[in-house]
C-alpha positions, 0 to 999 in steps of 0.5 A: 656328643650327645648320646646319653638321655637328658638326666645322664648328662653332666655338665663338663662332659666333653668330646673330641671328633675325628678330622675332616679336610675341607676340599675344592669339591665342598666349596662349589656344591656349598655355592650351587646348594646355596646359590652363594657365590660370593668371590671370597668363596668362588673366585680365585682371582679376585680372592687373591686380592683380599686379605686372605690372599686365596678363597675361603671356605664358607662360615656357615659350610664350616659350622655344618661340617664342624657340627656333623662330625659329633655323634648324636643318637637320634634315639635321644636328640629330639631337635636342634634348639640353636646356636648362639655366640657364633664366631669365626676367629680365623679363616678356613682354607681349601686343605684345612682339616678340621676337628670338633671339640665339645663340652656341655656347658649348660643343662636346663630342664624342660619339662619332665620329658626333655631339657636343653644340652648347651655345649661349647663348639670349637672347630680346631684347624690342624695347626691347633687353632680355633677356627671358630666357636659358638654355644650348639643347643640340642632338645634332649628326651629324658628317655630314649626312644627306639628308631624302628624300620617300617615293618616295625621291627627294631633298628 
């Protein structure tokens, strides 16, 4: 989503991303990366006997996933700022496909070399519900800087 220096963003701007299905093999190396295995998310059984009936993939798998499916230009995105009002409103499934949507909320400056971009992140299941939502900030540099390769060359 953020792929424009600082001083060219505006408020309003906003993206859509591709879709990604959410599978059996993201939720165990999910669990094994994180050593969360939790039975919602690893154990069909006892999953059935919950509210959900089967397993759900893991909140914070969904943010990671739904927050990678955005471009961001590491020539302008300095670092992740944060992530505040993070909701999950519906589970996710193994099989669910999910979307980014994103639009710049807030822009606040900071300093002459970078601000603070603020958009509003939904992740958009593919029965067109929001999945979850929170409000992703991202330092950004008022000025582009050129990615080079270690013989210096330009990328």
């Amino acid at each position: 989503m953020i792929n424009d220096s600082f001083d060219n963003l505006a408020l309003g701007q906003s993206q859509v991303s591709r879709g990604r299905t959410m599978t059996e093999t993201d939720v165990v190396n999910f669990c094994m990366l994180t050593g969360n295995w939790f039975g919602l998310h690893s154990d069909i059984e006892f999953a059935k006997q919950t509210r959900f009936g089967q397993r759900v993939v893991q909140g914070s798998l969904v943010f990671s996933i739904v927050n990678a499916l955005l471009p961001f230009d590491q020539e302008v995105v300095e670092a992740f700022y944060g992530a505040d009002r993070l909701r999950f409103h519906k589970p996710t499934f193994i099989g669910d496909t999910l979307h980014a949507h994103c639009e710049i909320i807030r822009l606040q400056q900071r300093g002459e070399r970078a601000g603070i971009a603020t958009s509003l992140l939904s992740a958009i299941n593919q029965k067109d519900e929001t999945v979850m939502t929170c409000e992703l900030a991202l330092f950004v540099r008022t000025q582009r800087v050129q990615a080079q390769t270690r013989a210096g060359a330009i990328i």
